[in-house]
Every structure is written in structure tokens, then in C-alpha cells.
C-alpha positions as CSV (number, residue, x, y, z in Angstrom):
1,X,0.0,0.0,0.0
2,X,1.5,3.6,-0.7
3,X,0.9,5.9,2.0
4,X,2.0,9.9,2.4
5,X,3.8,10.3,5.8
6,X,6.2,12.3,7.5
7,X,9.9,10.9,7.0
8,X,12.4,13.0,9.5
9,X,15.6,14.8,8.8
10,X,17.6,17.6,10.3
11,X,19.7,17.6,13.3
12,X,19.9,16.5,17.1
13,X,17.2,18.3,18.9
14,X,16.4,20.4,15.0
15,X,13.8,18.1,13.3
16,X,12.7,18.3,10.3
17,X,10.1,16.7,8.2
18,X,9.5,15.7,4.5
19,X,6.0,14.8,3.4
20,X,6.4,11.7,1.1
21,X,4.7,9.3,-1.0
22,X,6.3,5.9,0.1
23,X,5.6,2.2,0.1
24,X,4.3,1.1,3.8
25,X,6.9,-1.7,3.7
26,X,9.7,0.3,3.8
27,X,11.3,2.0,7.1
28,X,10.0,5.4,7.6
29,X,13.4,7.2,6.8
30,X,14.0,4.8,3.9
31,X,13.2,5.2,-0.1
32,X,10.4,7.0,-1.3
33,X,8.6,7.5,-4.1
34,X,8.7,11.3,-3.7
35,X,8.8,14.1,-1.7
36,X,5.4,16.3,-1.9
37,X,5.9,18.9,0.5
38,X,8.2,19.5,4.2
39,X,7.2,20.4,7.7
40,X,9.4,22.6,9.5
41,X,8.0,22.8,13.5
42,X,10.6,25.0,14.6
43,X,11.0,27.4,11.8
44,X,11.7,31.2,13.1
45,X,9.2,33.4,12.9
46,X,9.0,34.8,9.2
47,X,10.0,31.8,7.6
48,X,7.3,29.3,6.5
49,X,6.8,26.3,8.3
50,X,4.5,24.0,6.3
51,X,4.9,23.3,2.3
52,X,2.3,21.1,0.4
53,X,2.1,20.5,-3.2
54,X,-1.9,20.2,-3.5
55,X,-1.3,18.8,-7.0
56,X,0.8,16.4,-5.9
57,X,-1.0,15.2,-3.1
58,X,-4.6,15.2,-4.3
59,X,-2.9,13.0,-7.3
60,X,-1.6,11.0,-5.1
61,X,-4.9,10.8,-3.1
62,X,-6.8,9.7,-6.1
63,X,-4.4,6.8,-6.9
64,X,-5.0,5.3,-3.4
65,X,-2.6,6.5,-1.2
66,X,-3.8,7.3,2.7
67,X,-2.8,9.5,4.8
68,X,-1.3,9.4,8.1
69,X,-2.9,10.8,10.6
70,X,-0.6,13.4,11.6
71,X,-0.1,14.5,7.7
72,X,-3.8,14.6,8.2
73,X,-3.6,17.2,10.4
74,X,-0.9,19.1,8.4
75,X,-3.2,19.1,6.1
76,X,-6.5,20.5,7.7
77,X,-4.5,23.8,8.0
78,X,-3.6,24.6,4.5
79,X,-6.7,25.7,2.7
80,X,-8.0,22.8,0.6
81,X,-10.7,21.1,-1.5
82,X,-12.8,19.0,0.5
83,X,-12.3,16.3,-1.8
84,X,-8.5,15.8,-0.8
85,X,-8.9,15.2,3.5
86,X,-10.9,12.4,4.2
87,X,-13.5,12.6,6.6
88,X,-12.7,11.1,9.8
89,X,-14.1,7.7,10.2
90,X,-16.2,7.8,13.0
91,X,-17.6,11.0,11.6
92,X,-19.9,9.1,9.5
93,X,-23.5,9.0,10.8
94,X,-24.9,6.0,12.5
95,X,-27.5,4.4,9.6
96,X,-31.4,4.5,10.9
97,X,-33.1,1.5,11.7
């Protein structure tokens, strides 16, 4: 299964994230398939901290791939198209008897 996660870089006690497209089977730092955006949590102020290619990732969307939950999140606060973040599942209403 291809999922888009967080694979971390940067140095001791100065992480940094990419946002790939991998293969679940490999280790989270490992190959990927490619890079679709970076997450930088301790970026000075000024400097922009969260990077998404929305092409990219509602391609990659449409092709299968999930999301992890914390790119989830990531997500939810760049402005997109409802059709690329998944509803949550237990957001679904119960079905009427």
C-alpha cells in the first residue's frame, strides 16, 4: 500500500520533516517514491513552516494512497478542497433502523 507520511531529517534536537509518497513496507526514513511537501515545527518566525504541493497530493490521493494521521492534520490547516482530506471515520452517521 502507498501511504504519504512524515519521514524526518535535520539535526539532534532540530527536526525536520519531509511529506512523502512511500511504500508502507519500507522504514519510515528509507526510499520513497517522492517528496510532496516538508514540515518545518521549529522554523523562526517569518520563515514558512508547512509546504504542500496540493497537485501532488490530491494525485496521489486519487491513486489510493492514505494518509497518516498526523499529515492529516498538516493538512486540515492549509486551505483545501474537501475532496482531498478524508472525513474522519467515525464521523460518518450512525444508519437509521
Amino acid at each position: 500500500m502507498v501511504v504519504i507520511r512524515l519521514a524526518r531529517g535535520g539535526a539532534k534536537k532540530r527536526p525536520f520533516y519531509n511529506l512523502v509518497v512511500a511504500d508502507s513496507r519500507k522504514p519510515a526514513t528509507g526510499k520513497f517514491i517522492e517528496r510532496v511537501g516538508f514540515y518545518d515545527p521549529k522554523a523562526p518566525e517569518g520563515r514558512e513552516s508547512l509546504r504542500v504541493a496540493m497537485d501532488r497530493l490530491s494525485y496521489w490521493r486519487n491513486q489510493g494512497a492514505k494518509m497518516s494521521p498526523t499529515v492529516a492534520r498538516l493538512v486540515k490547516t492549509v486551505e483545501v478542497p474537501a475532496s482531498v482530506v478524508p472525513a474522519p471515520a467515525n464521523a460518518a452517521p450512525a444508519p437509521a433502523k
